[in-house]
N, C-alpha and C positions, 0 to 999 in steps of 0.2 A: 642646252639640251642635256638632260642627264645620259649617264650612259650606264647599259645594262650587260652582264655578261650572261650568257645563256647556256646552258648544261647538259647536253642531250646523252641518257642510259637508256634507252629505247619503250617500251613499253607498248600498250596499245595504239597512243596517240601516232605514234613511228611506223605503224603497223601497214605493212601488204597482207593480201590473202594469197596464200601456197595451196597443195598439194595436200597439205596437212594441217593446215588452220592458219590463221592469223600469226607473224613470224614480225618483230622489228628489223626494216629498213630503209625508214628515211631519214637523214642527219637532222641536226638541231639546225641549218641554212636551210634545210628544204623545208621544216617545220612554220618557220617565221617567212618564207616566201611564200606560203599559203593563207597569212594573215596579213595583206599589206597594212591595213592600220597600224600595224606596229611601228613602222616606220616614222610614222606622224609622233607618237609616245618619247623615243630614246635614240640613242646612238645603239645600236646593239653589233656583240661580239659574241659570237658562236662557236661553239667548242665541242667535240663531242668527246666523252670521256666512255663510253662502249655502248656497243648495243643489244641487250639482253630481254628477254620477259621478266617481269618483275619476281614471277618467281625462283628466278636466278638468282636473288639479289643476297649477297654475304655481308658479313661487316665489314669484309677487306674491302667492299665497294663503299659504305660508308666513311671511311677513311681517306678514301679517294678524292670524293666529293667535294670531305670538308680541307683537305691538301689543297685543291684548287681553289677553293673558295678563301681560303689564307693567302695563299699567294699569290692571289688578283686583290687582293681586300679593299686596298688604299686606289687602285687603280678603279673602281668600280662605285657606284652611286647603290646598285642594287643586283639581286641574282635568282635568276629564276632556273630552274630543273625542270624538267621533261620526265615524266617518269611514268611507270608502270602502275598500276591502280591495286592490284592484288597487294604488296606490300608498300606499301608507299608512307600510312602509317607507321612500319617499321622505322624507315627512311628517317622521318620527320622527327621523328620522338630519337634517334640517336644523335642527329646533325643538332640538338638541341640541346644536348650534351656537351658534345665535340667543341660546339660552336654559343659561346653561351654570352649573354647580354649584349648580343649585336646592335650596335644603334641603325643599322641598313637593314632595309627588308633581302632576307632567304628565303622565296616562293618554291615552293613544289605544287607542279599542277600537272594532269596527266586528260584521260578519257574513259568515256566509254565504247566508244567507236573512233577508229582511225581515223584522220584527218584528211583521206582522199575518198572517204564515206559520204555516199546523199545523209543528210540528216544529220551530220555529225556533230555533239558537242567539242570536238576537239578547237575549233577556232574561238568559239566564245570562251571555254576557260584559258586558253592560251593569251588570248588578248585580255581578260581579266589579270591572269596572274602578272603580265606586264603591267596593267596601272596599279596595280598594289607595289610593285618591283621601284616605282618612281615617286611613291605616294610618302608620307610622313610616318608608316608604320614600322616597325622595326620587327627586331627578332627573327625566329625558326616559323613561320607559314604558311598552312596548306590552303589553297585555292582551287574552291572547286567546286562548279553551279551554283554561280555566284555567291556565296557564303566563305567567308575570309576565317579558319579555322586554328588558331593555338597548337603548333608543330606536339607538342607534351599531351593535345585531346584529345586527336582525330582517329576516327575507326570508320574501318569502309564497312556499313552496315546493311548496303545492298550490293548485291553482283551485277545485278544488269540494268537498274534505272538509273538515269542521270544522276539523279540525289543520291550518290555514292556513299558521301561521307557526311559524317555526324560530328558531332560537339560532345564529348560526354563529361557529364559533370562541371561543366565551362560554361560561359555564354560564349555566344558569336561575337569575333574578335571586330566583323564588321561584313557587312552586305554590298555587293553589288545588283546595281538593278540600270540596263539599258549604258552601260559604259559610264554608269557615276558611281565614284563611293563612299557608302555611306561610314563614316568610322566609329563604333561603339566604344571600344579599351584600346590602347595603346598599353603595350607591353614594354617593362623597363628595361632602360638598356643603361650600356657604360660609353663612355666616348672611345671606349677601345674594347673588342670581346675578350674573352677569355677562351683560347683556341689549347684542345687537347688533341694527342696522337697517340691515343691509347686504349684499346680497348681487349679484354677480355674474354673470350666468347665459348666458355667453357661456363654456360648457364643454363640449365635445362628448366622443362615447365609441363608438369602432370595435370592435367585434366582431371577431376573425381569423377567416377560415375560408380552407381549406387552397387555395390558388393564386389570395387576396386582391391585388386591384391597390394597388400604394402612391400610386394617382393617388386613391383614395378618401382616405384619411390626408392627402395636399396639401389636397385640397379643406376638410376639414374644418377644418387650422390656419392657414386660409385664413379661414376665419368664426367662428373661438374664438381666445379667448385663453390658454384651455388644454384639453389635451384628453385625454383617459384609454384606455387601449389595454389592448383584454382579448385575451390571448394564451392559449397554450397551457400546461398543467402548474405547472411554477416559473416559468415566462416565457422568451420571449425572441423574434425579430420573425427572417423568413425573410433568408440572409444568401447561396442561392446567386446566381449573376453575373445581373446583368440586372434585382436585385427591386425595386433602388431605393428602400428603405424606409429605412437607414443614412444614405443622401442626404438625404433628405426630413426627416429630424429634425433629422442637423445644420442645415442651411438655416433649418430653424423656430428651434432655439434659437439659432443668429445672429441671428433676429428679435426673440428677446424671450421666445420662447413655452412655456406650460408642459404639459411631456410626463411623463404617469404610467403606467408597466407596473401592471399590474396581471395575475391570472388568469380565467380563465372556470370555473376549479376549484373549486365552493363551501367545500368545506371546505381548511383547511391552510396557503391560502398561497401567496406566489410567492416565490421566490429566484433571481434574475437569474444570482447567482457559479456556480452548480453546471453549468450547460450553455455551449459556445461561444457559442452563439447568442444567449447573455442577457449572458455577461460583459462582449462589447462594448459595449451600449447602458450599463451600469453604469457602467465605466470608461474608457471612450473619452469618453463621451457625456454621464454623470454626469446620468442619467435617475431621474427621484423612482421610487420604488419605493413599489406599497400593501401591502405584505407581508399580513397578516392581517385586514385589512380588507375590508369588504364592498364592493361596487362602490357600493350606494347612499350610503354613507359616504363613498366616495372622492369621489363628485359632490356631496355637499352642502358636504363640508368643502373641498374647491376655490373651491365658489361664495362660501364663507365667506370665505379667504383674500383671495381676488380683490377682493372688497368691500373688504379692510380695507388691500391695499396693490399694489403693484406691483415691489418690487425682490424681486428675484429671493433674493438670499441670506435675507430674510425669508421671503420663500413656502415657499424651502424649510424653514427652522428651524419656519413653524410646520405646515406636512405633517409632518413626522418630529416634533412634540411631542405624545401623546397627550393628546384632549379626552376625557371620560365611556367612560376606558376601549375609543377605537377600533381601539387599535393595539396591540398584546402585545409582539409579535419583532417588534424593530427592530436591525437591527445598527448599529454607527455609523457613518454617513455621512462620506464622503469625497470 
């Protein structure tokens, strides 16, 4: 029987009702004594690493994570997490970094409702993420009403129905339906990962919205060391007279500093060349682009970089080098 190690950071699924709303307090033993099927699955080891709402969640908890997850590594067949559903994405998309070609499945699976809830889905994705945790899958993934998700794709694209999370720009990595599963991709792995303890997190991220100050953008690469700029469509940053945003970037990267387009477009993508307005930042500017990547990708794998260097012609080779399948369309860099 394989054996699983189990991860509890609290989240909804952990969740009592207080005083003042839904508060984590059940460990990751009381979690899995609420599922007995699990038992029939794995040997399971439970461990709680804290207990917080997801909107707690730092990178210094990322690190945490992926600490334990090294140092059980060889000890363990697979590993599931318990987590909070508002960031959990965050989660996924850095431990994918951290933790990169795993040949063992790393499940994060969390809820929408607490696990001592009439109705709750918290036992079925619980008991899901455990057979994916013993299955042949490998890598960073998220499990979640039934849909087996690419740790580098997932976004929770609803708040309150079950169908939480989304695939964006990926297919589904594989389905569950009634306790079988179905496997679509298998994600490559190595017979040993590549485990990092570093991260950066001096990365900021501007929202546009339509007659945005570019004194907000100063401020920002004013206190990061890189910062990620979600724009419009295929991208591209306001260029009538007066907006001062073209300024403010060059000045930055005279500093040092790392600027990435990115869209606010969930699905498809940005493409800088197609509009005036992007082509300059491309080619004038020679601004990293996230083409098809998710924004939570775009900030974990920044913080990843940052961690591991500072010259600029690295940062960019490893932004434009796809990890666990982040990045599709990429055209090449000039």
């Amino acid at each position: 029987m394989k054996k699983v190690l189990m991860l509890g950071t609290g989240g909804t699924i952990a969740s009592e009702m207080t005083h003042s709303g839904l508060t984590p307090a059940l460990t990751s033993e009381q979690l899995v004594e609420n599922v007995p099927e699990i038992s029939n699955m794995c040997e399971v080891t439970c461990r709680q690493l804290f207990s917080i709402d997801s909107t707690n969640i730092t990178p210094a908890h990322w690190l945490m994570i992926a600490k334990e997850i090294q140092a059980s590594f060889d000890e363990f067949d697979g590993f599931v997490i318990a987590h909070g559903t508002d960031t959990m994405a965050y989660t996924a998309a850095a431990l994918s970094y951290l933790i990169q070609y795993s040949p063992k499945p790393i499940v994060l699976t969390g809820a929408q409702k607490p696990i001592l809830f009439e109705n709750t889905d918290s036992k079925t994705n619980l008991a899901d993420a455990f057979r994916v945790a013993v299955s042949n899958l490998c890598g960073v993934l998220l499990v979640f009403n039934g849909r087996v998700i690419l740790g580098t794709r997932a976004r929770k694209t609803r708040t309150t129905s079950l169908q939480a999370f989304s695939s964006i720009n990926y297919p589904l990595l594989a389905v569950l339906q009634n306790g079988f599963l179905m496997e679509y991709i298998r994600p490559a792995s190595l017979p040993q990962p590549r485990f990092y303890d570093r991260l950066n997190t001096r990365v900021g991220l501007m929202k546009m919205i339509p007659g945005a100050d570019c004194g907000l953008l100063s401020y920002l690469l004013a206190h990061n060391d890189a910062v990620i700029v979600e724009s419009y469509g295929v991208g591209g940053l306001p260029s009538y007279q007066g907006s001062g945003f073209f300024d403010v970037l060059r000045s930055a990267i005279d500093e040092g500093k790392t600027i990435v387009m990115t869209t606010q477009v969930q699905n498809e993508g940005s493409n800088l060349a197609v509009y005036d307005v992007g082509f300059h930042l491309k080619n004038d500017l020679h601004l990293l682009e996230a083409y098809d990547m998710t924004t939570e990708a775009a900030v974990a794998k920044l913080m990843w970089i940052l961690g591991q260097t500072k010259d600029a012609d690295e940062i960019r080779r490893l932004f434009c080098t796809p990890v666990a399948y982040d990045l599709l369309y990429l055209k090449e860099e000039t």
